[in-house]
mmCIF file of the N, C-alpha and C atoms, coordinates in Angstrom:
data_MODEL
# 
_entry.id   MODEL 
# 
loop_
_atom_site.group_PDB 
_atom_site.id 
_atom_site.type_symbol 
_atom_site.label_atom_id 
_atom_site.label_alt_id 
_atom_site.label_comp_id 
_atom_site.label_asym_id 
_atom_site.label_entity_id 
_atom_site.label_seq_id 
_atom_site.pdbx_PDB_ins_code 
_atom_site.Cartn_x 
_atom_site.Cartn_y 
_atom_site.Cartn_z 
_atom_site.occupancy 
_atom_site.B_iso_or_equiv 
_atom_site.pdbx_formal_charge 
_atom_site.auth_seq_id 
_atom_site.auth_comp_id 
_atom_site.auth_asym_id 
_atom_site.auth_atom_id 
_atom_site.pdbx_PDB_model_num 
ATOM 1   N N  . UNK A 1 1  ? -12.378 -8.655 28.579  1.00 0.00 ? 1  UNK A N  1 
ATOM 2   C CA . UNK A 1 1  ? -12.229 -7.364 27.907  1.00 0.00 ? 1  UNK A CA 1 
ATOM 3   C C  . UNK A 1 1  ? -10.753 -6.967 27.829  1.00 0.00 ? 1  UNK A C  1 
ATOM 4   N N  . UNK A 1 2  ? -10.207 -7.314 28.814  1.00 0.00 ? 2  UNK A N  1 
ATOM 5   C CA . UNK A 1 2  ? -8.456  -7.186 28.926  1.00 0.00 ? 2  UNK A CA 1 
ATOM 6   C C  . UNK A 1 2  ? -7.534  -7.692 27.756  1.00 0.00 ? 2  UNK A C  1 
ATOM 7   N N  . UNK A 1 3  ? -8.142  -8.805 27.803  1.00 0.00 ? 3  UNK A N  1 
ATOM 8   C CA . UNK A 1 3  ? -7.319  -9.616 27.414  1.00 0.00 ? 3  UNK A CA 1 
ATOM 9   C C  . UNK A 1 3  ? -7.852  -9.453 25.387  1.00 0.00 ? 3  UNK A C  1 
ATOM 10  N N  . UNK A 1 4  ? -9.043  -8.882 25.073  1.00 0.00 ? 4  UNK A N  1 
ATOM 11  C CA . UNK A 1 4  ? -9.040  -8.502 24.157  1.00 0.00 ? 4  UNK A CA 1 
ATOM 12  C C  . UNK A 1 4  ? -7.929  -7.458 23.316  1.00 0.00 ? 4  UNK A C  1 
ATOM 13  N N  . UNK A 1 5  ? -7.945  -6.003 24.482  1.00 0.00 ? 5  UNK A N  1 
ATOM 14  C CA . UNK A 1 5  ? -7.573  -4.745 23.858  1.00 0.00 ? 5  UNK A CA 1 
ATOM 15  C C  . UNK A 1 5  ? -6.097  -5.752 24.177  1.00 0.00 ? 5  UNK A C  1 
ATOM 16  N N  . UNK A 1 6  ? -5.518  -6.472 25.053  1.00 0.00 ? 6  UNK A N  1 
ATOM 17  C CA . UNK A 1 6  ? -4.200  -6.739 24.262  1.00 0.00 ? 6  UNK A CA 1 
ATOM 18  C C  . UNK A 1 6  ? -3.868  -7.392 23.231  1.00 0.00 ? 6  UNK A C  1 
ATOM 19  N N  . UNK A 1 7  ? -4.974  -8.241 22.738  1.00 0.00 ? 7  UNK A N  1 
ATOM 20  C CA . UNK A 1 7  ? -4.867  -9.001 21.631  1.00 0.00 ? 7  UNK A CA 1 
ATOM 21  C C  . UNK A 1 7  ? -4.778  -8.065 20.710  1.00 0.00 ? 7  UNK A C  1 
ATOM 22  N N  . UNK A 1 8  ? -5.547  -6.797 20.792  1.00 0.00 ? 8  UNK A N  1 
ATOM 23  C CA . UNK A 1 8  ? -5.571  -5.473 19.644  1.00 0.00 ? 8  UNK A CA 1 
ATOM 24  C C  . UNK A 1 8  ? -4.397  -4.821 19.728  1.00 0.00 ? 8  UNK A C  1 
ATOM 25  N N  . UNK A 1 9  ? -3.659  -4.877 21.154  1.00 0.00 ? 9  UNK A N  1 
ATOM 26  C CA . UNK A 1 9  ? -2.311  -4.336 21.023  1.00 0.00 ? 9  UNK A CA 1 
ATOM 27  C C  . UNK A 1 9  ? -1.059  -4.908 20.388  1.00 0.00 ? 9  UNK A C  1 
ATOM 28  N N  . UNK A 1 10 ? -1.641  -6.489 20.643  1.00 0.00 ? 10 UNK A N  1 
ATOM 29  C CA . UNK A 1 10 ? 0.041   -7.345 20.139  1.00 0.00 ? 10 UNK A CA 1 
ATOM 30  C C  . UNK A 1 10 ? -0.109  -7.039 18.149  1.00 0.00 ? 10 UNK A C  1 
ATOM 31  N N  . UNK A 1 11 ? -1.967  -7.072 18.279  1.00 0.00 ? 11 UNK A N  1 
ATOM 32  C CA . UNK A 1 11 ? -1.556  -6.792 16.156  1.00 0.00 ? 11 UNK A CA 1 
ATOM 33  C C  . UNK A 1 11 ? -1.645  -5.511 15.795  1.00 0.00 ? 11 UNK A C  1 
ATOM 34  N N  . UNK A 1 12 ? -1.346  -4.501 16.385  1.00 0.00 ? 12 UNK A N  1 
ATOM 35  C CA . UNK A 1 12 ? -1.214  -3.052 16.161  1.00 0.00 ? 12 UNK A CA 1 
ATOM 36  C C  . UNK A 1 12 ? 0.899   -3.145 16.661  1.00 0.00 ? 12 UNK A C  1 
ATOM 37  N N  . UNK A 1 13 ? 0.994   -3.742 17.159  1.00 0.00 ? 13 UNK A N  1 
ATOM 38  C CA . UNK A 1 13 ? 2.249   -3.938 17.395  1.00 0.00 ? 13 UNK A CA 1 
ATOM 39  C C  . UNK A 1 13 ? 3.118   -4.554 16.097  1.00 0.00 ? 13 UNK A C  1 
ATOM 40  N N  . UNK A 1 14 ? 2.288   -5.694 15.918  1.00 0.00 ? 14 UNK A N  1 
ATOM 41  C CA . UNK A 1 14 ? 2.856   -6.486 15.147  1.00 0.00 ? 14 UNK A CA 1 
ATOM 42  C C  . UNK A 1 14 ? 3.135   -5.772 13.626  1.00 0.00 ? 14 UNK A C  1 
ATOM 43  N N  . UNK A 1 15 ? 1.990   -5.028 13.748  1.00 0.00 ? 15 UNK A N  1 
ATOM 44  C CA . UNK A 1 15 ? 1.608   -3.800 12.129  1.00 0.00 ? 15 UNK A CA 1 
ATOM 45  C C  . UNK A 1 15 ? 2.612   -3.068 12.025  1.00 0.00 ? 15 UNK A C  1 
ATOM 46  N N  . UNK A 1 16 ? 2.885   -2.610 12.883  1.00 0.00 ? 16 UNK A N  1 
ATOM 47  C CA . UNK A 1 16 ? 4.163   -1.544 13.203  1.00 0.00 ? 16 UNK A CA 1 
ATOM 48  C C  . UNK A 1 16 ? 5.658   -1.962 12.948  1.00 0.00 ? 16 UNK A C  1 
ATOM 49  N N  . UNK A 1 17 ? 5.809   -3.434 13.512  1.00 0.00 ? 17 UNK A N  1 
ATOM 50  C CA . UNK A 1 17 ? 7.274   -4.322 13.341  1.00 0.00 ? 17 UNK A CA 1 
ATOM 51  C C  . UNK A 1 17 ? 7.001   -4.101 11.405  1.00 0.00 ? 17 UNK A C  1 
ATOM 52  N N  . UNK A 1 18 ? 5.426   -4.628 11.069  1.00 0.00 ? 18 UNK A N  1 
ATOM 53  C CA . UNK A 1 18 ? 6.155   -4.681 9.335   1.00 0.00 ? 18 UNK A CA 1 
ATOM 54  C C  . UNK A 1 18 ? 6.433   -3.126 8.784   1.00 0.00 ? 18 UNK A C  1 
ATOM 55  N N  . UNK A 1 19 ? 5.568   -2.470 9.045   1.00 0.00 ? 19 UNK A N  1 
ATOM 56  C CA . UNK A 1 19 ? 6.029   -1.352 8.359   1.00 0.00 ? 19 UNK A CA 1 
ATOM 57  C C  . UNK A 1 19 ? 7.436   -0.368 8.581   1.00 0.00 ? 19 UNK A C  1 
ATOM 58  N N  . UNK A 1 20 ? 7.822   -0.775 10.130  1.00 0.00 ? 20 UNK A N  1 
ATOM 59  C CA . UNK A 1 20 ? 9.385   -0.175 10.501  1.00 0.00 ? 20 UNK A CA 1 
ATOM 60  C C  . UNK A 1 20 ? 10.354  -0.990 9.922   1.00 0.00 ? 20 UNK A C  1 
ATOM 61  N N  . UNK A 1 21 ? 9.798   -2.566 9.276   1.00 0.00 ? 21 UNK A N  1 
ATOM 62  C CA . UNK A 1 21 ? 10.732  -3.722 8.426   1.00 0.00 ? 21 UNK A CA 1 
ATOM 63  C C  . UNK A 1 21 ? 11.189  -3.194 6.869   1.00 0.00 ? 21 UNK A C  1 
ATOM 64  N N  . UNK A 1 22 ? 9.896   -2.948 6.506   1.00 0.00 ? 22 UNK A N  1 
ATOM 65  C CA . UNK A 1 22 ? 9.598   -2.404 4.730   1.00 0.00 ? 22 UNK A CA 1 
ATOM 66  C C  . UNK A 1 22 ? 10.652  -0.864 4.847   1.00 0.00 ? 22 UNK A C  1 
ATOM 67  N N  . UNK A 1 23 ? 10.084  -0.160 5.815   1.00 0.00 ? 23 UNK A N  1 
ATOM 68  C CA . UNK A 1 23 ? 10.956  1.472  6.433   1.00 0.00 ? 23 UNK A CA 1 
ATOM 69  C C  . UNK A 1 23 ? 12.298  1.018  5.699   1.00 0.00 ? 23 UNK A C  1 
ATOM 70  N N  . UNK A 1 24 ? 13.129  -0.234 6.794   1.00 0.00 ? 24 UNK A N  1 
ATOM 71  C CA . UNK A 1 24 ? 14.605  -0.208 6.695   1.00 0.00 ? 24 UNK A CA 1 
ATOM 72  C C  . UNK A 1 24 ? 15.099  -0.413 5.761   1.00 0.00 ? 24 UNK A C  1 
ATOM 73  N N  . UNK A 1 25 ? 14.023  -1.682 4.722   1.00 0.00 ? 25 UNK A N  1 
ATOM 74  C CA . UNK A 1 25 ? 14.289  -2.464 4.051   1.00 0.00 ? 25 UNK A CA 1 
ATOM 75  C C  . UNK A 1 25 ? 14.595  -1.236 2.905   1.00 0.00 ? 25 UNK A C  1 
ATOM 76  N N  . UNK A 1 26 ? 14.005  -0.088 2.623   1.00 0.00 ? 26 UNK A N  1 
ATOM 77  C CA . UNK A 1 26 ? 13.713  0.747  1.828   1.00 0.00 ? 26 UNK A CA 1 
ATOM 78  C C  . UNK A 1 26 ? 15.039  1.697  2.134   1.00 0.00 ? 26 UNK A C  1 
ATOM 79  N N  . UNK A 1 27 ? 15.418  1.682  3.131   1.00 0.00 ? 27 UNK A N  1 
ATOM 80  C CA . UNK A 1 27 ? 16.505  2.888  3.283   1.00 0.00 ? 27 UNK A CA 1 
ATOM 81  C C  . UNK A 1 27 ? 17.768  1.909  3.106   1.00 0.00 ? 27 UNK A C  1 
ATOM 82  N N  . UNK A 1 28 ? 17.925  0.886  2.999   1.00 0.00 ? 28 UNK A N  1 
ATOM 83  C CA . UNK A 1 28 ? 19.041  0.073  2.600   1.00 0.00 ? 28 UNK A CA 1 
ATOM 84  C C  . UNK A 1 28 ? 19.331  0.481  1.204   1.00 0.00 ? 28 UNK A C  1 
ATOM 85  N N  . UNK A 1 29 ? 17.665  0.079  0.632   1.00 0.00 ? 29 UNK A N  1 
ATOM 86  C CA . UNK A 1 29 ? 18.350  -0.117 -1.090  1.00 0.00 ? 29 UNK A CA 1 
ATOM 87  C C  . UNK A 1 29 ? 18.580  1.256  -1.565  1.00 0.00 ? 29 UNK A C  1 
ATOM 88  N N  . UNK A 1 30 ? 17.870  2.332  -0.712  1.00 0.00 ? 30 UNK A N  1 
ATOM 89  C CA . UNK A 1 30 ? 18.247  3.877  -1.065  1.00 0.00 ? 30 UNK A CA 1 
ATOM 90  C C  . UNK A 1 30 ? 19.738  3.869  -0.801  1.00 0.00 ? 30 UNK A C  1 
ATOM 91  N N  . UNK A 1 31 ? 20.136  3.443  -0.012  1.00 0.00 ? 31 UNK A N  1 
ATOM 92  C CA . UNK A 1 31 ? 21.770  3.639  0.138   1.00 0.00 ? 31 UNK A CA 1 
ATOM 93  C C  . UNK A 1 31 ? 22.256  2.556  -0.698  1.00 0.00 ? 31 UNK A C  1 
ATOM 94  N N  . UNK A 1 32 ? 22.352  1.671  -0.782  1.00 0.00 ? 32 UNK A N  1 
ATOM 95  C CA . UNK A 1 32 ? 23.013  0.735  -1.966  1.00 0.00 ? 32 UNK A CA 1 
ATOM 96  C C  . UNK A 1 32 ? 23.074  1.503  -3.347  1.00 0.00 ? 32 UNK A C  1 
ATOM 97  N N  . UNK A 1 33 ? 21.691  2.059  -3.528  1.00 0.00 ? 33 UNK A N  1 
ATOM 98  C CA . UNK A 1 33 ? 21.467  2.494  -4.731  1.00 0.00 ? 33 UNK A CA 1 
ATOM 99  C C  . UNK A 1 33 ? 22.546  3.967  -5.080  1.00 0.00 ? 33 UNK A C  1 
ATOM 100 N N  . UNK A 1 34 ? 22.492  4.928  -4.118  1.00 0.00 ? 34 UNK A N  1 
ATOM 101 C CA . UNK A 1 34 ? 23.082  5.945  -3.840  1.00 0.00 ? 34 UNK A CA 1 
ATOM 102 C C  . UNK A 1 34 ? 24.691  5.507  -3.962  1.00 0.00 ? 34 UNK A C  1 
ATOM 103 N N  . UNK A 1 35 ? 25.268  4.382  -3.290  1.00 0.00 ? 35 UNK A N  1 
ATOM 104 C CA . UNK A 1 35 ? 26.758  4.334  -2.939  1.00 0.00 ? 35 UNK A CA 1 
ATOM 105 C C  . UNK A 1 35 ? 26.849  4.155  -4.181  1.00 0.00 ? 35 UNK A C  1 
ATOM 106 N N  . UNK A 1 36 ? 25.993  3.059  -5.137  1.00 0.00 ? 36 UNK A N  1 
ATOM 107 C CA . UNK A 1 36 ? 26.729  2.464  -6.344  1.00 0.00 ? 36 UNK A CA 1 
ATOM 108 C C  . UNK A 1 36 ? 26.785  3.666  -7.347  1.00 0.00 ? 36 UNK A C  1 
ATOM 109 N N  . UNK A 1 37 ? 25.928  4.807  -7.289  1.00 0.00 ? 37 UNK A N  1 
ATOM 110 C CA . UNK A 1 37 ? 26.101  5.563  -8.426  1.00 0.00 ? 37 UNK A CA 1 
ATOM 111 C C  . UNK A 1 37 ? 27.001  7.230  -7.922  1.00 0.00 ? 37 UNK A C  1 
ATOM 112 N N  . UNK A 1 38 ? 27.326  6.700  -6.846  1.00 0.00 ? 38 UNK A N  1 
ATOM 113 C CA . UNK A 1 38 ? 29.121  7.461  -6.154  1.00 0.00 ? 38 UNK A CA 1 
ATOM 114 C C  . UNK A 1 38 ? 30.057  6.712  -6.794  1.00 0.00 ? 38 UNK A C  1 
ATOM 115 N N  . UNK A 1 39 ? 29.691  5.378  -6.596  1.00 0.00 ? 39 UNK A N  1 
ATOM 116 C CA . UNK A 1 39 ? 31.288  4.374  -7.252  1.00 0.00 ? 39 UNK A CA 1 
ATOM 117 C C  . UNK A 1 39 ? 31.356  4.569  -8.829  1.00 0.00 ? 39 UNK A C  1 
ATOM 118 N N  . UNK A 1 40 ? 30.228  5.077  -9.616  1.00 0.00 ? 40 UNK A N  1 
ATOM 119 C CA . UNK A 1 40 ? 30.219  4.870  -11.011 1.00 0.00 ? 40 UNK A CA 1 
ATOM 120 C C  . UNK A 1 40 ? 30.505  6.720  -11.243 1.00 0.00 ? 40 UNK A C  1 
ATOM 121 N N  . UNK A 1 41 ? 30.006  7.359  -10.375 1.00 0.00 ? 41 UNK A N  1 
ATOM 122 C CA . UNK A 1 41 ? 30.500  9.394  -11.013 1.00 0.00 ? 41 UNK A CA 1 
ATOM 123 C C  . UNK A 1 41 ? 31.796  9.159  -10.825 1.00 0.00 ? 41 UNK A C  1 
ATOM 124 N N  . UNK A 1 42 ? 32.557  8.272  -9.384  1.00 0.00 ? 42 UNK A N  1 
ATOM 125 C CA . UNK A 1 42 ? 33.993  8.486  -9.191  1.00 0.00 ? 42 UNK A CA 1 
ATOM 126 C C  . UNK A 1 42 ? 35.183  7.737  -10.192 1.00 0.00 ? 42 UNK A C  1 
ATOM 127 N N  . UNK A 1 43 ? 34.366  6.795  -10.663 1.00 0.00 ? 43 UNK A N  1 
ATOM 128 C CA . UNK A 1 43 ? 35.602  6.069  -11.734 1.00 0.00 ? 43 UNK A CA 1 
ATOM 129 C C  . UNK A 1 43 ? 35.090  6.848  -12.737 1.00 0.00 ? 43 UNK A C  1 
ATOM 130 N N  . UNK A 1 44 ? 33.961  7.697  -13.207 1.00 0.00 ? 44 UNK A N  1 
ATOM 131 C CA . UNK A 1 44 ? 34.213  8.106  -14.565 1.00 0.00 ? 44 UNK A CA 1 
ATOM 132 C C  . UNK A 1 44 ? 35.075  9.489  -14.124 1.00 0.00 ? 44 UNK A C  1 
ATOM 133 N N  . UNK A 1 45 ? 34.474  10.135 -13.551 1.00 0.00 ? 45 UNK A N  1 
ATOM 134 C CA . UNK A 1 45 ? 34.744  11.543 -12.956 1.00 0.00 ? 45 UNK A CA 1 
ATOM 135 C C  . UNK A 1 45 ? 35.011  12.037 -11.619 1.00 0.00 ? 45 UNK A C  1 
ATOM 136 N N  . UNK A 1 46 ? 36.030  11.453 -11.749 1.00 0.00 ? 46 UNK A N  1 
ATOM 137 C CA . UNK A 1 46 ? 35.961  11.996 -9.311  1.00 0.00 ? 46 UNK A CA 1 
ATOM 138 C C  . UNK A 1 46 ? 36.280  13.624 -9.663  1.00 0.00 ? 46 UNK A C  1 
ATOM 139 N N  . UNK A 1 47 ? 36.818  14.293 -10.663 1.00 0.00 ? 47 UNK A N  1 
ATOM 140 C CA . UNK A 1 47 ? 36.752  15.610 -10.512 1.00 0.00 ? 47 UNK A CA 1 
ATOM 141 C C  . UNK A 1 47 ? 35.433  16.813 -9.729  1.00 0.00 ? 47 UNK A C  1 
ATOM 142 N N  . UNK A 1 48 ? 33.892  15.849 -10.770 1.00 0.00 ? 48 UNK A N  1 
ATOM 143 C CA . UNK A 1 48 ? 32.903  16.020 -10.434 1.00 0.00 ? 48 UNK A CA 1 
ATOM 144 C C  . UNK A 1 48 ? 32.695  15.788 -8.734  1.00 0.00 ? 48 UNK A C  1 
ATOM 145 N N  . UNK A 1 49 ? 32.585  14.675 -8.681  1.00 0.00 ? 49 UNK A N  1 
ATOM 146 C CA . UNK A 1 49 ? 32.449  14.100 -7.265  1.00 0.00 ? 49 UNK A CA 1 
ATOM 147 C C  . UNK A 1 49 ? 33.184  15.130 -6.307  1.00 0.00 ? 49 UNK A C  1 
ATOM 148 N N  . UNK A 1 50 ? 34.540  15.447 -6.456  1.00 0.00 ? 50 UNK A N  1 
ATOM 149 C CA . UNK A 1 50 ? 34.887  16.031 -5.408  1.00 0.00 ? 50 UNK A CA 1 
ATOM 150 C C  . UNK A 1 50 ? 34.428  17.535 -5.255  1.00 0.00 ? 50 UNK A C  1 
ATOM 151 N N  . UNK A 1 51 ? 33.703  18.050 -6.583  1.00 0.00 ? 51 UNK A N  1 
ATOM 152 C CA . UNK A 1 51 ? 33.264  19.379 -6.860  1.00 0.00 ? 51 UNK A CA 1 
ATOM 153 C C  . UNK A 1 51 ? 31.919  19.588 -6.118  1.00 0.00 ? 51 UNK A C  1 
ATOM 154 N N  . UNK A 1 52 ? 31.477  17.803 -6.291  1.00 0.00 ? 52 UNK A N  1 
ATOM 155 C CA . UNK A 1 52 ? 30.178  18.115 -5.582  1.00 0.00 ? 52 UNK A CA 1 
ATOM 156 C C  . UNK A 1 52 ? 30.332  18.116 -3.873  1.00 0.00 ? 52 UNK A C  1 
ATOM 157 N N  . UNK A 1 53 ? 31.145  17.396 -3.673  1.00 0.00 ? 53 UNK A N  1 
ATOM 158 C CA . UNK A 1 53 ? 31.236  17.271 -2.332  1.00 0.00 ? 53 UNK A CA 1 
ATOM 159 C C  . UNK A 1 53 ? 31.712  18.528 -1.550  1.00 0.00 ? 53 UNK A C  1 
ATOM 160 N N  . UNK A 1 54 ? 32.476  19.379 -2.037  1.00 0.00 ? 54 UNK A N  1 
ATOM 161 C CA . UNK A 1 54 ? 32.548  20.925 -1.624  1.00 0.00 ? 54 UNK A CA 1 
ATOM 162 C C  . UNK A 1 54 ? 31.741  21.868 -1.449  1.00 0.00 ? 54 UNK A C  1 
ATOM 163 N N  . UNK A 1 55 ? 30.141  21.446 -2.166  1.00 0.00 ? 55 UNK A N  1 
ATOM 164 C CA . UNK A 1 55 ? 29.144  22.384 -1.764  1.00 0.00 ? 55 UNK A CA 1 
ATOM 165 C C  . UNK A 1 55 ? 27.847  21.688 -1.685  1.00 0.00 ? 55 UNK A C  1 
# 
């Protein structure tokens, strides 16, 4: 019986490693995505950029 509920623990564990994987994987490309369209307002317009960054 022990050795079951840990077998239920290592793949409730294991469930958790993918979805905290997909999590990071997702907040990477949110920031990639985010920096690159800072690098594209600042070469057209850093006026903007710095207007936004003041409030």
């Amino acid at each position: 019986m022990l050795g079951v509920r840990l077998g239920v623990v290592g793949i409730l564990a294991r469930e958790d490693v993918k979805v905290l994987t997909v999590y990071v994987d997702l907040s990477v490309i949110c920031v990639a995505v985010l920096t690159a369209l800072f690098a594209l307002a600042w070469r057209f317009e850093p006026t903007i950029v710095v207007f936004c960054l003041e409030y």
